[in-house]
PDB file of N, CA, C and O in Angstrom, chain B, residues numbered from 101:
ATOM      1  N   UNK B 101      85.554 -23.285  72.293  1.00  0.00           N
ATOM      2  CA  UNK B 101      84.312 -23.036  71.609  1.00  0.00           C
ATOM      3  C   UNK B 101      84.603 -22.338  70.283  1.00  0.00           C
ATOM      4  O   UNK B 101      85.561 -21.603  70.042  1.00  0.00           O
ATOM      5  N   UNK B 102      83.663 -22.675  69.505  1.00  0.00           N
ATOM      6  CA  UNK B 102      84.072 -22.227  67.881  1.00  0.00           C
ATOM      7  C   UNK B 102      82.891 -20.987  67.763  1.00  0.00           C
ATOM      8  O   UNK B 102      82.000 -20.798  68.591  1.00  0.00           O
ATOM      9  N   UNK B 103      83.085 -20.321  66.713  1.00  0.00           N
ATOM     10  CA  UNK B 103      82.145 -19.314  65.856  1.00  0.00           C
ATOM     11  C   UNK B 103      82.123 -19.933  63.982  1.00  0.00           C
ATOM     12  O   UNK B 103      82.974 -20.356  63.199  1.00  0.00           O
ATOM     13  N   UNK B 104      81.154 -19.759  63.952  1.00  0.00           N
ATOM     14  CA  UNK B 104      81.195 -19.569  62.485  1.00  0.00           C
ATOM     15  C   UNK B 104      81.664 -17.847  61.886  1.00  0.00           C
ATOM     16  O   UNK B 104      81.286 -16.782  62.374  1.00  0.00           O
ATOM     17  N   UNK B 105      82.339 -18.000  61.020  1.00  0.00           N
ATOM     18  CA  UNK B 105      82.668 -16.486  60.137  1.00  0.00           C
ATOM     19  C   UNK B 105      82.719 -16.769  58.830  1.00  0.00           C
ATOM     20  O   UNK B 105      83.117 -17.868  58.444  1.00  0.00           O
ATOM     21  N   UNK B 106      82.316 -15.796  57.985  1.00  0.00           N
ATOM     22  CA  UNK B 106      82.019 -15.753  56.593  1.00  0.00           C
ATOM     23  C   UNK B 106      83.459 -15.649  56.114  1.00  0.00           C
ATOM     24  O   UNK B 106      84.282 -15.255  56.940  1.00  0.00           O
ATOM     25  N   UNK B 107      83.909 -15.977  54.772  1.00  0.00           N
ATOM     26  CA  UNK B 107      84.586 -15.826  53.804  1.00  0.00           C
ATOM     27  C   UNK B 107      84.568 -14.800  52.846  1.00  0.00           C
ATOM     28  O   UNK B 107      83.609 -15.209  52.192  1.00  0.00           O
ATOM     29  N   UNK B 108      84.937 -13.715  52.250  1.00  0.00           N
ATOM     30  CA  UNK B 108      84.781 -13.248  51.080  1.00  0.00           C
ATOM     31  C   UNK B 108      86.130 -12.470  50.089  1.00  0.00           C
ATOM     32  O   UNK B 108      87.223 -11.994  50.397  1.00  0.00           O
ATOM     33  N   UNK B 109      85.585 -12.596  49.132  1.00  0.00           N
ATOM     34  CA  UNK B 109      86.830 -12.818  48.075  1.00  0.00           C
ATOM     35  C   UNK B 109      87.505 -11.248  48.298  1.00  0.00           C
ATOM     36  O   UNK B 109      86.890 -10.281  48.749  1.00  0.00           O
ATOM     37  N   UNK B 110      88.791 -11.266  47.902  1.00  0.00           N
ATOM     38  CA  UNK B 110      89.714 -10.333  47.691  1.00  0.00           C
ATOM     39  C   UNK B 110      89.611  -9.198  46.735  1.00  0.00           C
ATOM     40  O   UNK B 110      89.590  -7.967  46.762  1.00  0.00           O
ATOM     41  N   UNK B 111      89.554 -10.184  45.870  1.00  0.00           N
ATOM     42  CA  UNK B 111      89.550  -9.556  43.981  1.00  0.00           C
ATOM     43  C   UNK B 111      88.148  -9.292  43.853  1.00  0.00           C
ATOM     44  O   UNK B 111      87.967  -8.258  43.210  1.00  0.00           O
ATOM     45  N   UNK B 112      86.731 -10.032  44.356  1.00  0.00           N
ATOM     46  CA  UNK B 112      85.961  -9.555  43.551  1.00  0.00           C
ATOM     47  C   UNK B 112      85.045  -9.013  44.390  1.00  0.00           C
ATOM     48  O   UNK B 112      84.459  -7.987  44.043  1.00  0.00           O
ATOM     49  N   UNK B 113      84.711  -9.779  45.953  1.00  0.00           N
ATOM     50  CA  UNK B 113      83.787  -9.262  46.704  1.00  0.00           C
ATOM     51  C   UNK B 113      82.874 -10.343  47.149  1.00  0.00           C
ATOM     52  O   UNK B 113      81.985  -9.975  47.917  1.00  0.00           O
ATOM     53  N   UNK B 114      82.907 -11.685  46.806  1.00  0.00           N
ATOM     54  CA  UNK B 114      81.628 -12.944  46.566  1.00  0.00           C
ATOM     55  C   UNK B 114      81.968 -13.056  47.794  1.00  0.00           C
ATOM     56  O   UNK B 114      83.139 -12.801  48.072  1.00  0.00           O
ATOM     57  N   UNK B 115      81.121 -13.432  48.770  1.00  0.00           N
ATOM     58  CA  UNK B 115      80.806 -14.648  49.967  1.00  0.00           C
ATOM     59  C   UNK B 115      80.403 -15.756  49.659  1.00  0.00           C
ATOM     60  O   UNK B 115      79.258 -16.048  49.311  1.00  0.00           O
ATOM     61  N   UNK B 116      81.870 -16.867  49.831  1.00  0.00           N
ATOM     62  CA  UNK B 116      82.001 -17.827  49.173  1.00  0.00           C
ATOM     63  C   UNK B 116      81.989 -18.676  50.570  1.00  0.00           C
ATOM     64  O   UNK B 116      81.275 -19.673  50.458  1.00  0.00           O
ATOM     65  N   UNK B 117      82.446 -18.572  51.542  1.00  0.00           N
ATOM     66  CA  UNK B 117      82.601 -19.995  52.113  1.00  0.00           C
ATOM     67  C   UNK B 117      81.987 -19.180  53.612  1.00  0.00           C
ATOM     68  O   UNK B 117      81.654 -18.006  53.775  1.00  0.00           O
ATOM     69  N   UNK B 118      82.004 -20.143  54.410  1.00  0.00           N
ATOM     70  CA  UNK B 118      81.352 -20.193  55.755  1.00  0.00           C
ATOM     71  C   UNK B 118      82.838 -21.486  56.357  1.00  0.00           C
ATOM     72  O   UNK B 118      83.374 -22.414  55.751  1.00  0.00           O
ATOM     73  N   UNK B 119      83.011 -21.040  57.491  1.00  0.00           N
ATOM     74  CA  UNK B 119      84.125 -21.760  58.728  1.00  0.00           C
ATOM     75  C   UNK B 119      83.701 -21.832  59.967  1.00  0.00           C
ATOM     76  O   UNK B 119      82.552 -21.574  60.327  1.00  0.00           O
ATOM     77  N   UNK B 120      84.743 -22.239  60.776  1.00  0.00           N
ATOM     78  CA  UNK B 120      84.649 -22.260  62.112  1.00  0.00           C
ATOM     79  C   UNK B 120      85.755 -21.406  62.768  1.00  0.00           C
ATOM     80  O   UNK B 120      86.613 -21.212  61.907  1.00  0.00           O
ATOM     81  N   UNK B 121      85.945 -21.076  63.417  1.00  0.00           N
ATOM     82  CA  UNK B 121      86.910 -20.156  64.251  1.00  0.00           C
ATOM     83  C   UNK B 121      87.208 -20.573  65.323  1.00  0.00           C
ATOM     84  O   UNK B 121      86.458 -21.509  65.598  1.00  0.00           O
ATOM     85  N   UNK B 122      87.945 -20.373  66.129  1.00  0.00           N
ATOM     86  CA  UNK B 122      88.517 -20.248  67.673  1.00  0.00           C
ATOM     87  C   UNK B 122      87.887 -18.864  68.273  1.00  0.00           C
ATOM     88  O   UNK B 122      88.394 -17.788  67.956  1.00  0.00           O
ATOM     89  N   UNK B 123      86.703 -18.936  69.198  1.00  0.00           N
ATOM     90  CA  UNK B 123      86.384 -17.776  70.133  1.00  0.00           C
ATOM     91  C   UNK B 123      87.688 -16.609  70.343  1.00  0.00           C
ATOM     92  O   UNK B 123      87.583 -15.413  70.073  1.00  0.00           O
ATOM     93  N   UNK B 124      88.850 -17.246  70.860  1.00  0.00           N
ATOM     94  CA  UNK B 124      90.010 -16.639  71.434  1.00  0.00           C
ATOM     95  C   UNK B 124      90.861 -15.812  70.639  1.00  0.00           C
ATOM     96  O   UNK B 124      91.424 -14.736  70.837  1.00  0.00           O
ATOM     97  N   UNK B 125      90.801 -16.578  69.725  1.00  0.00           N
ATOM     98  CA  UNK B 125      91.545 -15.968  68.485  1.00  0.00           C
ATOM     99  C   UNK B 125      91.236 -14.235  67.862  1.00  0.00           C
ATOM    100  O   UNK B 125      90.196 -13.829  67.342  1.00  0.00           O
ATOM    101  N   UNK B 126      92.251 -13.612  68.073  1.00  0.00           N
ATOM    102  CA  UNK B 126      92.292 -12.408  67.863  1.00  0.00           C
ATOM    103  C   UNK B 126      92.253 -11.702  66.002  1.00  0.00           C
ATOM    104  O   UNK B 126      91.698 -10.733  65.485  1.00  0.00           O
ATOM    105  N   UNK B 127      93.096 -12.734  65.524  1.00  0.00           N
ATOM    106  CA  UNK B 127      93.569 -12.208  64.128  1.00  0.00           C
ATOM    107  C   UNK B 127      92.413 -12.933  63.356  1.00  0.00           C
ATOM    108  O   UNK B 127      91.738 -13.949  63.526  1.00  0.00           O
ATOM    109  N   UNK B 128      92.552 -11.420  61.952  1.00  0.00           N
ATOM    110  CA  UNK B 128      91.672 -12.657  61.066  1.00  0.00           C
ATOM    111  C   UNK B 128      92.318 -13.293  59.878  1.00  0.00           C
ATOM    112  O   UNK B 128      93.377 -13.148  59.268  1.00  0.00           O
ATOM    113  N   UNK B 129      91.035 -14.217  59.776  1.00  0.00           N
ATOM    114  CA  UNK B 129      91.543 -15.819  59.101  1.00  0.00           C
ATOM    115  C   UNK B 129      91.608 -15.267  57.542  1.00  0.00           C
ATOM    116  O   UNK B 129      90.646 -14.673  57.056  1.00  0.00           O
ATOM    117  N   UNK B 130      92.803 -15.510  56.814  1.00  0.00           N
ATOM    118  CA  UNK B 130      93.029 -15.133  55.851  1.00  0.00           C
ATOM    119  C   UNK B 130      93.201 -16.484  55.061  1.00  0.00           C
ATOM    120  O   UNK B 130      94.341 -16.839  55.359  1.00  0.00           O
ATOM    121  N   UNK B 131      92.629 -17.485  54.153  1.00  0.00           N
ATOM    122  CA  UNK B 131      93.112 -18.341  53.125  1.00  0.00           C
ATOM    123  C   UNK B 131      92.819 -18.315  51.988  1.00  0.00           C
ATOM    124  O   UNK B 131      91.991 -17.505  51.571  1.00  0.00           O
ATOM    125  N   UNK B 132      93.599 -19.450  50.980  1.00  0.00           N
ATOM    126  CA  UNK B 132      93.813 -18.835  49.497  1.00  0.00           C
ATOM    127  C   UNK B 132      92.653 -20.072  49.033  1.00  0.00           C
ATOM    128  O   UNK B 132      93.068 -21.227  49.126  1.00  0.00           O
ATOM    129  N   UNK B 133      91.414 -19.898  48.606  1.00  0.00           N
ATOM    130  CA  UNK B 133      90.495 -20.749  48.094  1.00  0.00           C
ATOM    131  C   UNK B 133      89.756 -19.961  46.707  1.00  0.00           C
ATOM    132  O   UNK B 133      89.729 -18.772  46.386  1.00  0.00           O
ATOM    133  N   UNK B 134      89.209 -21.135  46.088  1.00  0.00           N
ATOM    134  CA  UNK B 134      88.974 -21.085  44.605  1.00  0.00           C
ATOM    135  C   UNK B 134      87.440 -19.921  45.069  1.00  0.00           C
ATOM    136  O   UNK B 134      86.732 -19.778  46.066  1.00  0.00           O
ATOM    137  N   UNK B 135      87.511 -19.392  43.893  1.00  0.00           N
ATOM    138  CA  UNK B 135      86.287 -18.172  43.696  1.00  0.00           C
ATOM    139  C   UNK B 135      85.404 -18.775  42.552  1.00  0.00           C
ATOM    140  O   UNK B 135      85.928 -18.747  41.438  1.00  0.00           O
ATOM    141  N   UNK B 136      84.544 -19.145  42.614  1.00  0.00           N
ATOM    142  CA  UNK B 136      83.623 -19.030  41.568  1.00  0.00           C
ATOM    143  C   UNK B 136      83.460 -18.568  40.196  1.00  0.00           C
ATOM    144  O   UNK B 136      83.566 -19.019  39.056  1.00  0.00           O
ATOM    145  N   UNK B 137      82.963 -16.779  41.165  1.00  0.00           N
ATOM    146  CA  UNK B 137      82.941 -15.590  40.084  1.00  0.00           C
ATOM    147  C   UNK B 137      83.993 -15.238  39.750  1.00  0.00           C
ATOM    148  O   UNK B 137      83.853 -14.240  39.042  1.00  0.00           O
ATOM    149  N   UNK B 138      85.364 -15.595  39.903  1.00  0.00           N
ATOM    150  CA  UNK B 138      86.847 -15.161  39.681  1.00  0.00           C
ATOM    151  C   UNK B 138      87.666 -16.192  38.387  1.00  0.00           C
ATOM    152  O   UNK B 138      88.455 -15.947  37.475  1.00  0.00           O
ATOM    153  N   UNK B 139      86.871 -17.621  38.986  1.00  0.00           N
ATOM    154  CA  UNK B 139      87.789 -18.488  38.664  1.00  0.00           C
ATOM    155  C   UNK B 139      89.142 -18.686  38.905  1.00  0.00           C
ATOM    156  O   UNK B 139      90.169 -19.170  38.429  1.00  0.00           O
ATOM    157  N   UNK B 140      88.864 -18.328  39.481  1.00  0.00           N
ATOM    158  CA  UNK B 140      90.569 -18.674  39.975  1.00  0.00           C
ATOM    159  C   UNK B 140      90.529 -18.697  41.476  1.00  0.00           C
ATOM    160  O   UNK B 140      89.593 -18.288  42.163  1.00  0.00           O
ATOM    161  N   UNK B 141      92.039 -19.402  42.052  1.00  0.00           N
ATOM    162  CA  UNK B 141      91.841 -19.433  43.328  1.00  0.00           C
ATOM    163  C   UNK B 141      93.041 -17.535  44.009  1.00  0.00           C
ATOM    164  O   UNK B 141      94.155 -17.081  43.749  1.00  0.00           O
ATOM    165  N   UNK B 142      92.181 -17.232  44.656  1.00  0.00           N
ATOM    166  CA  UNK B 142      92.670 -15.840  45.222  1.00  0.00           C
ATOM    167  C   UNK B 142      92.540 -15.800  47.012  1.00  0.00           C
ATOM    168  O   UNK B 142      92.057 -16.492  47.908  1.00  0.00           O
ATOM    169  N   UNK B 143      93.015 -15.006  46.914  1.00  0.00           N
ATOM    170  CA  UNK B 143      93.019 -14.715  48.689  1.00  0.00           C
ATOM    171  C   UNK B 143      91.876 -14.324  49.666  1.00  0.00           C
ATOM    172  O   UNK B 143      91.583 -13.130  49.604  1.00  0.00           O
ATOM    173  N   UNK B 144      91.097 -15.140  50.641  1.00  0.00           N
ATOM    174  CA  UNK B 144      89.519 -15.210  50.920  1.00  0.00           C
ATOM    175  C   UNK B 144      89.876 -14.860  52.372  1.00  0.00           C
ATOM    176  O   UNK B 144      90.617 -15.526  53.095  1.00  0.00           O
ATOM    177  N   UNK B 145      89.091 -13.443  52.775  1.00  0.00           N
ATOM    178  CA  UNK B 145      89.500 -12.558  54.214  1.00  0.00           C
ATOM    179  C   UNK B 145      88.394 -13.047  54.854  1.00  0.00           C
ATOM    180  O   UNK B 145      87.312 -13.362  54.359  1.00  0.00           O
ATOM    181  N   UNK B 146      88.784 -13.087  56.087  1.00  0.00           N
ATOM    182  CA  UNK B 146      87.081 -12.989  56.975  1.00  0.00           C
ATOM    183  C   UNK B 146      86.686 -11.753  57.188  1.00  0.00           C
ATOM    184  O   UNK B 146      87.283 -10.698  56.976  1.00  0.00           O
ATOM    185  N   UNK B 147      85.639 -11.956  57.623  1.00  0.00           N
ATOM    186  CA  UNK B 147      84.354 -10.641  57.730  1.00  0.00           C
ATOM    187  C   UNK B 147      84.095 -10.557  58.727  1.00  0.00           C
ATOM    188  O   UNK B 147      84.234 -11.527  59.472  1.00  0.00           O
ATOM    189  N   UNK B 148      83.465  -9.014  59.313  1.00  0.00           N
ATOM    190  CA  UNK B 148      83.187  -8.848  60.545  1.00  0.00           C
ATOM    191  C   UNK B 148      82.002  -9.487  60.982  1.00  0.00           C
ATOM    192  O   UNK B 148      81.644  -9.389  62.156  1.00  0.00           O
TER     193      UNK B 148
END
């Protein structure tokens, strides 16, 4: 079973993307996607 979890940027703070997750999964999802307000692509953490 999946969850949705938010995205938000490193460098600036934007909630940029929305995912799916693994229920089980302990760690969080860390990937490198383009920012908007940054322009550039930077490092996008999940949120609680």
């Amino acid at each position: 079973m999946k969850k949705k979890v938010a995205l938000v940027c490193a460098a600036c703070g934007s909630r940029n993307y929305m995912t799916d997750k693994n229920k089980d999964d302990a760690t969080r999802l860390e990937l490198k996607k383009f920012c908007k307000s940054c322009n550039a692509h930077t490092i996008h953490k999940e949120t609680k």
